[in-house]
KEPANU-39512 format. One record per residue (C-alpha): residue number from 1; x, y, z. Coordinates in steps of 0.25 Angstrom, whole numbers. Layout:
<rs>
+-------+-------+-------+-------+
! lovex !    px !    py !    pz !
+-------+-------+-------+-------+
!   NUM !     X !     Y !     Z !
...
+-------+-------+-------+-------+
</rs>
This chain:
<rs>
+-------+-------+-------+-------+
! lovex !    px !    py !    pz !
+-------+-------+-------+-------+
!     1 !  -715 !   233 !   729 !
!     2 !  -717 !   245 !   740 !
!     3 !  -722 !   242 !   753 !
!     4 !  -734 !   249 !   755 !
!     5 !  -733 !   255 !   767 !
!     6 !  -745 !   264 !   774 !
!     7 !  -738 !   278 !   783 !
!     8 !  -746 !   284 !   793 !
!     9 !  -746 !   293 !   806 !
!    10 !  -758 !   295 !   814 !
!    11 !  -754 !   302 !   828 !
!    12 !  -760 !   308 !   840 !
!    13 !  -757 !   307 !   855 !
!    14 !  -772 !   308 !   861 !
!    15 !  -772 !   314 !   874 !
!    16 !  -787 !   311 !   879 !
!    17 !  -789 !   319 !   889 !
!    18 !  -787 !   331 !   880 !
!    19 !  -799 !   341 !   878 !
!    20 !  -794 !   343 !   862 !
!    21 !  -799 !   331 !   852 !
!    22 !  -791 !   329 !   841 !
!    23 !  -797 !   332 !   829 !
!    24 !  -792 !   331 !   813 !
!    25 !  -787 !   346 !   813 !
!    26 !  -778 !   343 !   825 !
!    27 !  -770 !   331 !   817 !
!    28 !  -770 !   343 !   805 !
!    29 !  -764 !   352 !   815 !
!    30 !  -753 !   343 !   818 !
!    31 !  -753 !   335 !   804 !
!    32 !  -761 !   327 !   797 !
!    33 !  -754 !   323 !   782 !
!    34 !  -759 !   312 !   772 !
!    35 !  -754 !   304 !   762 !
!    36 !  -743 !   309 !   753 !
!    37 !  -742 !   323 !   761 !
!    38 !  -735 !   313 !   772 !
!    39 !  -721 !   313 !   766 !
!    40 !  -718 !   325 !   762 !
!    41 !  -723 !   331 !   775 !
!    42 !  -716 !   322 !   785 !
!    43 !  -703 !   316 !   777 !
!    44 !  -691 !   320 !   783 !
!    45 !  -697 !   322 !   797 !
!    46 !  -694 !   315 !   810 !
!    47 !  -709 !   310 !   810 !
!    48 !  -713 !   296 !   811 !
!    49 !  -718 !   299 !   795 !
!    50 !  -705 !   302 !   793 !
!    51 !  -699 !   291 !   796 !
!    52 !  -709 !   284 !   791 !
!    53 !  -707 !   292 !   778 !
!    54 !  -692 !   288 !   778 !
!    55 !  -695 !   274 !   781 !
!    56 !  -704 !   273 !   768 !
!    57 !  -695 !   280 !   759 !
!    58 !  -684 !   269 !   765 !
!    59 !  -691 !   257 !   763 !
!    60 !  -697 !   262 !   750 !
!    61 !  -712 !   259 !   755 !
!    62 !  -724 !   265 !   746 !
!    63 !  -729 !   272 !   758 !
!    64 !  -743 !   278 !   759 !
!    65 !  -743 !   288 !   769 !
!    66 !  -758 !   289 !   776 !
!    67 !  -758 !   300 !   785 !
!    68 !  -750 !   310 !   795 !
!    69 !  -758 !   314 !   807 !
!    70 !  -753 !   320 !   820 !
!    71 !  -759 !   329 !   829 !
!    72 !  -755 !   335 !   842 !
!    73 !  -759 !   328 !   853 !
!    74 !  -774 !   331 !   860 !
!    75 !  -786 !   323 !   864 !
!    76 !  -793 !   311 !   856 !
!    77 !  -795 !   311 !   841 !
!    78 !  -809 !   313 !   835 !
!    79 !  -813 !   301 !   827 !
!    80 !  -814 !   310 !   815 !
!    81 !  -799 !   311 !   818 !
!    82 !  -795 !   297 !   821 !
!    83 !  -805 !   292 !   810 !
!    84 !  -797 !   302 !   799 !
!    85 !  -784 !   298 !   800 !
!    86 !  -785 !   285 !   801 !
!    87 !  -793 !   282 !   791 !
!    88 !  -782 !   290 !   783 !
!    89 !  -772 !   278 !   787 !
!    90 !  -782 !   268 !   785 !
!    91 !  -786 !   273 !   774 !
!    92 !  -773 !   275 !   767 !
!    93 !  -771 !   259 !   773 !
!    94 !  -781 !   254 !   765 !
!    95 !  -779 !   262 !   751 !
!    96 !  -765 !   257 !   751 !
!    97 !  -772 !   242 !   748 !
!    98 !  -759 !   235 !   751 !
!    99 !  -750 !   241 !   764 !
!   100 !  -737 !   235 !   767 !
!   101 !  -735 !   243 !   779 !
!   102 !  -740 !   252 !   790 !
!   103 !  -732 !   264 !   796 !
!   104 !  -740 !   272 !   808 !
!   105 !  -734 !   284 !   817 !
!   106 !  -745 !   284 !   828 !
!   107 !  -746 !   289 !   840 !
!   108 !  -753 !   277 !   848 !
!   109 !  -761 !   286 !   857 !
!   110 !  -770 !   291 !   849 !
!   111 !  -785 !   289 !   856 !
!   112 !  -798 !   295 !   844 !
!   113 !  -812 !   295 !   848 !
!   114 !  -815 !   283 !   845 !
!   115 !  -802 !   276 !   848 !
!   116 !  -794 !   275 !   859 !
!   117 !  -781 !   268 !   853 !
!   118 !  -784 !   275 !   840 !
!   119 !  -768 !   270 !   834 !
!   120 !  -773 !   254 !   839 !
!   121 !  -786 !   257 !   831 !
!   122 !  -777 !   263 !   817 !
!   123 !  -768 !   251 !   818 !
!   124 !  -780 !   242 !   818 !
!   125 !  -787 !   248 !   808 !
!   126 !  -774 !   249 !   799 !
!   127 !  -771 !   233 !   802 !
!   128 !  -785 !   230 !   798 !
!   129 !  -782 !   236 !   783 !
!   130 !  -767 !   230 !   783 !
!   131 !  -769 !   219 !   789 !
!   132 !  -757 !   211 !   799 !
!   133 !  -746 !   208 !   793 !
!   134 !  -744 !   222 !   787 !
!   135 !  -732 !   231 !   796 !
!   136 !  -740 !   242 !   804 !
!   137 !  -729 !   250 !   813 !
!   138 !  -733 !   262 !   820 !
!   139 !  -725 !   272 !   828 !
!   140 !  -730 !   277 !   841 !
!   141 !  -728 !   289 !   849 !
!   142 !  -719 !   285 !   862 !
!   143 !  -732 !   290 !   869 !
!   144 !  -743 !   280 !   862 !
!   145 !  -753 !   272 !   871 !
!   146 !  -750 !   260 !   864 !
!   147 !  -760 !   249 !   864 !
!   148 !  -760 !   234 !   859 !
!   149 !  -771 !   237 !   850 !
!   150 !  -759 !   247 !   842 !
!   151 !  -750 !   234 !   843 !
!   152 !  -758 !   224 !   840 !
!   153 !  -760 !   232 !   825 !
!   154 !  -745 !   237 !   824 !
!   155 !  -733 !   231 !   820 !
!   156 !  -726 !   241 !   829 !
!   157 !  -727 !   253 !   837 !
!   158 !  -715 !   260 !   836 !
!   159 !  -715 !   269 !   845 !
!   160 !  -707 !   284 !   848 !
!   161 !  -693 !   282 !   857 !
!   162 !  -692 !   295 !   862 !
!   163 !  -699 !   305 !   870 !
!   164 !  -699 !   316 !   863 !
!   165 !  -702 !   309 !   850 !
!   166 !  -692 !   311 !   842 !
!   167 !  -691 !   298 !   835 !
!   168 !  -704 !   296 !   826 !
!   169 !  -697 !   297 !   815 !
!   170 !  -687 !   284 !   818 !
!   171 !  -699 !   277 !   824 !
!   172 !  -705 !   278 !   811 !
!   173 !  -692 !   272 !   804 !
!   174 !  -693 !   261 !   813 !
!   175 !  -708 !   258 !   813 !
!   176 !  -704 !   259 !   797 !
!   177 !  -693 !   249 !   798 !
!   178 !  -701 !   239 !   803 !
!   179 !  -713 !   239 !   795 !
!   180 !  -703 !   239 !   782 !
!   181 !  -697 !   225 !   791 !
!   182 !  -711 !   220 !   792 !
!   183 !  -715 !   221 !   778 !
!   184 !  -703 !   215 !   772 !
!   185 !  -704 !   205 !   779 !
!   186 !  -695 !   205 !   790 !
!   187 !  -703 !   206 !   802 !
!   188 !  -716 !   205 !   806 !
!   189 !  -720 !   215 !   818 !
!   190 !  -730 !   214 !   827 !
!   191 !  -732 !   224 !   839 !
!   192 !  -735 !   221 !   854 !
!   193 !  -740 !   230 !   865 !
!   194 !  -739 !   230 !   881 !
!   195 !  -744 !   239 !   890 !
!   196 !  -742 !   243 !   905 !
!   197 !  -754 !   246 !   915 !
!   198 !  -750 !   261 !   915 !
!   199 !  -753 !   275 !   912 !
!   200 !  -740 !   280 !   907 !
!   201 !  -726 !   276 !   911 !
!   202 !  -714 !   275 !   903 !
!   203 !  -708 !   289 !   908 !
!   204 !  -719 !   292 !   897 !
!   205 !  -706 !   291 !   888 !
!   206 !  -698 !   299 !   890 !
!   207 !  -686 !   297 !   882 !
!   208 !  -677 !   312 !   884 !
!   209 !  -671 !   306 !   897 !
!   210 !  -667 !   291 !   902 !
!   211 !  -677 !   285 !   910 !
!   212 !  -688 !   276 !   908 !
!   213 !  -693 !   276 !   893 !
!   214 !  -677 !   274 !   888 !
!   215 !  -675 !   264 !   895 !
!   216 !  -688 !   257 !   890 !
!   217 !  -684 !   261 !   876 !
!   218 !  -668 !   256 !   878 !
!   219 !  -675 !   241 !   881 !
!   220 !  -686 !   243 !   868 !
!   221 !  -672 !   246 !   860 !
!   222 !  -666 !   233 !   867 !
!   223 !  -678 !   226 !   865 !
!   224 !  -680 !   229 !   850 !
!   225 !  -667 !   222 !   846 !
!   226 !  -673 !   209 !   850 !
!   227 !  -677 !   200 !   838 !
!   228 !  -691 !   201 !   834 !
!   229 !  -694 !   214 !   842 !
!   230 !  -695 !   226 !   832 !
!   231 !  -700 !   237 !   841 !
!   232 !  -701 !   240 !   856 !
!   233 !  -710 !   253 !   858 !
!   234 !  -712 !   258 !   871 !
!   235 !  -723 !   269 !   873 !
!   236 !  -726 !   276 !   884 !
!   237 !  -740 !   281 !   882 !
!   238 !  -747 !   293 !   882 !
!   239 !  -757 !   294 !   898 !
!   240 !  -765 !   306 !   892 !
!   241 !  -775 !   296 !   884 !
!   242 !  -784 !   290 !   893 !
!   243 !  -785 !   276 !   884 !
!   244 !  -785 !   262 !   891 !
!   245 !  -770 !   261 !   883 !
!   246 !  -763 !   274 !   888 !
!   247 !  -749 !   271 !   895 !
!   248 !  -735 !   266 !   890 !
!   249 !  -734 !   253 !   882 !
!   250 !  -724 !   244 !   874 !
!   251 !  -723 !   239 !   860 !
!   252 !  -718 !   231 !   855 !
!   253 !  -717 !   224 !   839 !
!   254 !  -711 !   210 !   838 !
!   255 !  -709 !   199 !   827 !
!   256 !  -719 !   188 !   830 !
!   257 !  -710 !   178 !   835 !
!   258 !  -705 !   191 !   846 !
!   259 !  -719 !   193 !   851 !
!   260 !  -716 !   185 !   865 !
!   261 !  -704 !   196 !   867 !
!   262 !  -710 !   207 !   863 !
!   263 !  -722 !   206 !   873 !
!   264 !  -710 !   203 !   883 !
!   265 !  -702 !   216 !   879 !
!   266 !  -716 !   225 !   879 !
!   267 !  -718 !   217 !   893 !
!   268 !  -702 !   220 !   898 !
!   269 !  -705 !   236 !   895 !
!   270 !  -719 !   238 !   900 !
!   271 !  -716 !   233 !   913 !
!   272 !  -702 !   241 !   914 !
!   273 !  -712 !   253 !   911 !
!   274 !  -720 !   250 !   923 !
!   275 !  -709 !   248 !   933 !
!   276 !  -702 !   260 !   929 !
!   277 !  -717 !   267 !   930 !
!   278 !  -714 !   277 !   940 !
!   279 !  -703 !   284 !   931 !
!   280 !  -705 !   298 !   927 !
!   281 !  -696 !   307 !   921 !
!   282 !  -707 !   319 !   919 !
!   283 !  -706 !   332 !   927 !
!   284 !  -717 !   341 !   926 !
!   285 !  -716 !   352 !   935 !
!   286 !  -727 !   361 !   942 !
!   287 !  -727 !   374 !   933 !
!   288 !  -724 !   383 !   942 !
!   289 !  -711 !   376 !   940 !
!   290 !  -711 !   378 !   926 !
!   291 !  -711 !   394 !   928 !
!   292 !  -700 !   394 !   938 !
!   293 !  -692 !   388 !   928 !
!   294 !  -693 !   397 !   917 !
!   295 !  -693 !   411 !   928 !
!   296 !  -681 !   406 !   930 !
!   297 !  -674 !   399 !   918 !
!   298 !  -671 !   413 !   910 !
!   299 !  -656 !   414 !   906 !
!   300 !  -652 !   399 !   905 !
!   301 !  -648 !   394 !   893 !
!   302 !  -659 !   387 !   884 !
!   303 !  -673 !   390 !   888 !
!   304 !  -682 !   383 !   899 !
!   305 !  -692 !   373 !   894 !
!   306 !  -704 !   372 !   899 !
!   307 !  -713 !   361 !   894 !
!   308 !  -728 !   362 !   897 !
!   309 !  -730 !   346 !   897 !
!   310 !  -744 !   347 !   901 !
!   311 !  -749 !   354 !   890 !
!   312 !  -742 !   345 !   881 !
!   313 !  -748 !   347 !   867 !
!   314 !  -742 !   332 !   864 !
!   315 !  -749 !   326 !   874 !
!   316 !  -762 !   333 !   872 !
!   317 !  -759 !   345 !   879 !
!   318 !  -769 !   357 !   876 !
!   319 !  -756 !   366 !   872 !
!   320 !  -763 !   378 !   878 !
!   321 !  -762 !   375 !   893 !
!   322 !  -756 !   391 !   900 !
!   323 !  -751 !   389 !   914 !
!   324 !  -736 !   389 !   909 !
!   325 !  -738 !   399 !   899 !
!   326 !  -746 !   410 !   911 !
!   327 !  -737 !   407 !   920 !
!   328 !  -725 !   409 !   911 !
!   329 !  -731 !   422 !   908 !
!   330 !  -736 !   426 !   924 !
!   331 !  -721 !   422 !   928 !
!   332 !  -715 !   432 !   917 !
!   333 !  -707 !   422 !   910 !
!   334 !  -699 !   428 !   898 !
!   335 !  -693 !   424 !   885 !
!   336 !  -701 !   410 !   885 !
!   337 !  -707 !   401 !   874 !
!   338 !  -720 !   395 !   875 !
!   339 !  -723 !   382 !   866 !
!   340 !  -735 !   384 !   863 !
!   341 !  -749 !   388 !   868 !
!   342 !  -759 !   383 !   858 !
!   343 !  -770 !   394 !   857 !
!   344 !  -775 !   396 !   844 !
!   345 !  -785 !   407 !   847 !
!   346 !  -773 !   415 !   851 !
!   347 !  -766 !   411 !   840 !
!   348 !  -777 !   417 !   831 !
!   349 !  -777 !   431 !   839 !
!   350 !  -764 !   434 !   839 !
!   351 !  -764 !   431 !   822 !
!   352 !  -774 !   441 !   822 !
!   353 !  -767 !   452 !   829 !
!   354 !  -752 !   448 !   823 !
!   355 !  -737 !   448 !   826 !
!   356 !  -733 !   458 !   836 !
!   357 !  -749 !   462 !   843 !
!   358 !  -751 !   460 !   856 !
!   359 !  -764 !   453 !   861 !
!   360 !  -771 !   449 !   872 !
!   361 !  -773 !   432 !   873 !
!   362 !  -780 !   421 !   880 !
!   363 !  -767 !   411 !   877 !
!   364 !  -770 !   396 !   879 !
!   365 !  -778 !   388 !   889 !
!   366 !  -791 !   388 !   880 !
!   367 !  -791 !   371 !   879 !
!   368 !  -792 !   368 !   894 !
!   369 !  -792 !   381 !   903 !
!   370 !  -791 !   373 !   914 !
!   371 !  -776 !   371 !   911 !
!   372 !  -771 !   385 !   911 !
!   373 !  -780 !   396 !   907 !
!   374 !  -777 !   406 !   894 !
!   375 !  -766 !   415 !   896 !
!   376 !  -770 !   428 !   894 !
!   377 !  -757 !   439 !   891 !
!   378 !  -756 !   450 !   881 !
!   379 !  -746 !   444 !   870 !
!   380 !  -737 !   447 !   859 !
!   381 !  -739 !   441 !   844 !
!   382 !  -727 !   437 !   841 !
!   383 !  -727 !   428 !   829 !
!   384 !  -738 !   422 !   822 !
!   385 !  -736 !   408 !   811 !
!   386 !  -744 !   397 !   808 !
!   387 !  -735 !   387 !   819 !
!   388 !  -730 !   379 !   808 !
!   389 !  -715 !   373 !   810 !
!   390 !  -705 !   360 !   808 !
!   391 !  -701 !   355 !   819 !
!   392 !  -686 !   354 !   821 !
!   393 !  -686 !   342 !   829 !
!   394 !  -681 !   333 !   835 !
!   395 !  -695 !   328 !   837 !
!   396 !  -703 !   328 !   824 !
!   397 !  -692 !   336 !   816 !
!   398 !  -697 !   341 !   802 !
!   399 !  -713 !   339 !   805 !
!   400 !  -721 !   351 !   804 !
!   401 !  -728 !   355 !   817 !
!   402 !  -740 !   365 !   816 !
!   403 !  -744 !   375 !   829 !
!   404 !  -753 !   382 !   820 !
!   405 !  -755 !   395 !   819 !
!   406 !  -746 !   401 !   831 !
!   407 !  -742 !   414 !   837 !
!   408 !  -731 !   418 !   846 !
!   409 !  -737 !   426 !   858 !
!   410 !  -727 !   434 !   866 !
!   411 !  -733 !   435 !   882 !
!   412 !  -723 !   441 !   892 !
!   413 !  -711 !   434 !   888 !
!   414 !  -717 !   421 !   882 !
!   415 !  -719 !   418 !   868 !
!   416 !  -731 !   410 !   866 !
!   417 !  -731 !   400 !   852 !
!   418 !  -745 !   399 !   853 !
!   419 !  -751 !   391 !   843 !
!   420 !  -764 !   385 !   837 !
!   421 !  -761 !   369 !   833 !
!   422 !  -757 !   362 !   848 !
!   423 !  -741 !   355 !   847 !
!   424 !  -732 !   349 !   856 !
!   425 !  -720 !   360 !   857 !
!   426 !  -709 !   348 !   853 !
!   427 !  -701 !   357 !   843 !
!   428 !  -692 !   371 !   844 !
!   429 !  -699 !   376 !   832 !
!   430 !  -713 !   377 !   840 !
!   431 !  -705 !   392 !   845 !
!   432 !  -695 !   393 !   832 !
!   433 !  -706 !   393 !   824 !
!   434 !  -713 !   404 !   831 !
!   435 !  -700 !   413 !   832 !
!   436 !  -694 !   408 !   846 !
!   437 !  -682 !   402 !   848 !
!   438 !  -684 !   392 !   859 !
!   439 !  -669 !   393 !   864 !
!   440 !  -669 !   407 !   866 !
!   441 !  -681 !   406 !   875 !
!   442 !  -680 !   406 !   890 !
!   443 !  -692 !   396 !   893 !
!   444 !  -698 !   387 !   882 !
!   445 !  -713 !   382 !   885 !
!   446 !  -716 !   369 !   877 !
!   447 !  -731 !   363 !   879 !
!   448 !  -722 !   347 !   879 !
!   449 !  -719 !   338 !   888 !
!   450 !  -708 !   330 !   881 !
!   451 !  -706 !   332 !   866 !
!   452 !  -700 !   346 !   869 !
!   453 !  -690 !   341 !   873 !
!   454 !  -683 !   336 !   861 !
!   455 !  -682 !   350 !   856 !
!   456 !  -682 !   358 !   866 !
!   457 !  -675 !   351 !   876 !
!   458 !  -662 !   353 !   870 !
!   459 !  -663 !   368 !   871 !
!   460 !  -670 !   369 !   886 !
!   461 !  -661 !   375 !   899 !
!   462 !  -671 !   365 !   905 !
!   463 !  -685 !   359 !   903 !
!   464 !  -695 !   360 !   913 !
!   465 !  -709 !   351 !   910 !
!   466 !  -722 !   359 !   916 !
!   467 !  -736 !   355 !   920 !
!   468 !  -745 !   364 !   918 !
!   469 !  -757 !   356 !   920 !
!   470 !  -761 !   352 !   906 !
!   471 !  -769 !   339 !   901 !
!   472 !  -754 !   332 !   899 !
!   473 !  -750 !   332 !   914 !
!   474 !  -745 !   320 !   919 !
!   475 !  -755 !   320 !   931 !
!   476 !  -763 !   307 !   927 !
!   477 !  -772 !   309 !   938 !
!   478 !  -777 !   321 !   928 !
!   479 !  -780 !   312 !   918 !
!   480 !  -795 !   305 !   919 !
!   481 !  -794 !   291 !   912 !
!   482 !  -806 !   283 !   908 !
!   483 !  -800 !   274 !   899 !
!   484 !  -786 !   270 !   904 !
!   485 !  -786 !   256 !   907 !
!   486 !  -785 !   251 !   922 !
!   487 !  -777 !   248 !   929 !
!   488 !  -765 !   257 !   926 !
!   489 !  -753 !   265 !   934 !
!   490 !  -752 !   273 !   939 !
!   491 !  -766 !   274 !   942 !
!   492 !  -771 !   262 !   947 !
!   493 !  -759 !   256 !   955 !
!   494 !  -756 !   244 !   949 !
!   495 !  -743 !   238 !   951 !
!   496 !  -740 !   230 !   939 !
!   497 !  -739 !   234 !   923 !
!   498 !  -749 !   223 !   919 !
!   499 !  -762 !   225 !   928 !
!   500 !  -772 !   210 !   927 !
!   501 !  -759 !   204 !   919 !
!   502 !  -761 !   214 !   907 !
!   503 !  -748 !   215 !   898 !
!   504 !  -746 !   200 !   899 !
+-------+-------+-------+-------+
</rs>
């Protein structure tokens, strides 16, 4: 007989301190699939669902696919829109009648209205339909706010080794793998977690360069050869939710009789975390910066990147913030590509006057003036679409990204994807879609601070990460917290990982 095995994905990274609620039509913006629409949407992409997808198919499961729900990152989920989708899943949990198996692609900082550990919350309510014994694995962004509460409900978090992500879809496989192992009998998972008395840490994982978080992952490989360990997962957190869990952690999913090591091994990386605290490979600079280096980076080979990481749409980022695009504009920059301004009252005015006019705009800055002030230019209609592309890859290859109805405004020598559904610029097809080829740019603007660079690095004379001043900055003294929990570094200036023998 068929496993009976339940598929879902139910994603957000919740910055709280983000003016913008999430809402039901922002997961539609993004995606929001159900039931049989899943497979044929998503098979064949480099998606969690797809592996999961492949996974089924492999293992010839009598899968029941729930829900698809992703939305670009922004402040906390209405309970409309945390109620919704996940009694979607728990719904389709409970009208499977028996269910062999769970695989989740989660985010693990996801924060609603009416639950601050909103992933710890499903994987309860889903164990409470499915009882304990029944495999539930779930795949985590590298960036989750873990919490024991997840753990406790999960038979692993699996969670992403790179930064960019790149590899959803073979932690998907992997998560897979085990559940099938689980229900055949072979193992019987259970899922542990530890977690520091800090803020953030981990180089906030960066994986493009050797350092810190491939270290800790080069251990989590050694460590999962062990017997009886099945998954070492390191996250590093996401420090823009202000949640008493916020701030790296380590999981890890062991065989019962393992469950001594396992606390040993989650103990072993947690404390090189915190000794290696200090390291930082991040390197904003001032913006003024930013312009000198595109005035002068006409004529070399490949074009200069410039990467507005504090208005970083996939960490909650406003993706309208100005001061780089004015003073693109006041320094006479030529021959650049902006990626993107989301500004969909423009957006509409430039539909209604049509490719080729000329109009008069009031471009960006309308979510928080405060953070850079509209641009107001004569520009260009260039092209006019409905933002709809494929991405290329390498991160999430084959899945559809929607900017929304999108026009290209020319201003001086910049062309201005402007858009109306807020993304992460993580994909070459954000300017090919529109018209622009990126490499025959002299200066790329991309609102990232990371992912970028899986596709954009390859083709950049040289990258240079801005602050702008937007709601991502890494300036934590920014950042009010009322519900972090205490004490913590680097604010209070303990000296140990495990405050009042917590992580014990």
């Amino acid at each position: 007989m068929a496993r009976k095995v339940l598929i879902a994905q139910f994603m957000h990274e919740t910055n709280t301190f983000s003016k913008l609620p999430t809402t039901l039509d922002d997961y539609r913006k993004r995606f929001l699939v159900e039931g049989d629409a899943i497979v044929p949407r998503f098979r064949g992409t480099r998606n969690e669902l797809g592996g999961y997808i492949d996974a089924a198919e492999k293992y010839g499961w009598a899968a029941v696919f729930a829900v698809a729900a992703n939305a670009t990152p922004s402040g906390t989920l209405t309970r409309e829109c945390w109620e919704t989708i996940r009694d979607k899943i728990l719904g389709a949990a409970r009208a499977m009648g028996r269910v062999d198996g769970v695989c989740l692609s989660l985010h693990g900082a996801m924060v609603s209205e009416s639950e601050d550990d909103a992933e710890g919350a499903l994987l309860e309510a889903i164990r409470g339909i499915v009882g304990r014994e029944v495999p539930v694995v779930a795949t985590l962004d590298l960036h989750a706010n873990a919490t024991r509460r997840m753990a406790e409900h999960a038979s692993a978090l699996v969670s992403y080794r790179t930064y960019p992500h790149v590899d959803g879809y073979e932690r998907a496989v992997q998560a897979a793998a085990l559940a099938e192992a689980a229900m055949a009998g072979e193992r019987k998972p259970r899922c542990l977690l530890l977690q520091p008395a800090m803020l953030d840490g981990a180089d906030h994982g960066r994986t493009t360069k050797p350092g810190l978080m491939r270290d800790l992952l080069a251990r989590a490989d050694g460590f999962e050869k062990e017997p009886g360990i099945n998954v070492v997962s390191i996250q590093a957190g996401f420090t823009w939710s202000d949640i008493p869990w916020t701030g790296p952690s380590v999981a890890v999913s062991h065989e019962p009789a393992a469950e001594a090591r396992a606390k040993e091994i989650a103990r072993l990386l947690c404390d090189e975390i915190w000794r290696r605290r200090d390291e930082n490979s991040t390197d904003y600079r001032p913006l003024a910066d930013g312009i000198a280096a595109a005035r002068a980076g006409a004529g070399k080979p490949g074009p200069l990147v410039l990467a507005d990481g504090t208005d970083n749409p996939g960490g909650g980022g406003y993706n309208d913030t100005t001061p780089l695009l004015q003073g693109l504009i006041d320094a006479g920059v030529e021959n650049v590509g902006f990626g993107t301004i989301c500004d969909p009252v423009t957006v509409r005015q430039a539909m209604a006057a049509g490719v080729g006019a000329t109009i008069d705009v009031e471009l960006g800055g309308r979510t928080d003036p405060a953070m850079g002030a509209p641009v107001r230019a004569r520009a260009t209609v260039r092209l006019l679409s409905d933002g709809r592309f494929l991405n290329e890859g390498p991160m999430n290859a084959g899945v559809l990204t929607d900017m929304g109805p999108t026009a290209v405004l020319r201003i001086g020598g910049i062309d201005v994807v402007t858009i109306s559904n807020r993304i992460q610029t993580i994909d070459l097809q954000v300017f090919r879609s529109q018209g622009i080829e990126p490499t025959h740019k002299n200066v790329l603007v991309v609102k990232s601070v990371q992912h970028f660079r899986a596709a954009y690095g390859p083709i950049a004379c040289e990258v240079v990460l801005v602050d702008t001043g937007g709601i991502c900055s890494p300036d934590k003294s920014r950042l009010k917290f009322a519900k972090l929990r205490r004490p913590i570094w680097p604010f209070d200036g303990i000296n140990e990982p495990w405050p009042a023998g917590k992580g014990s």
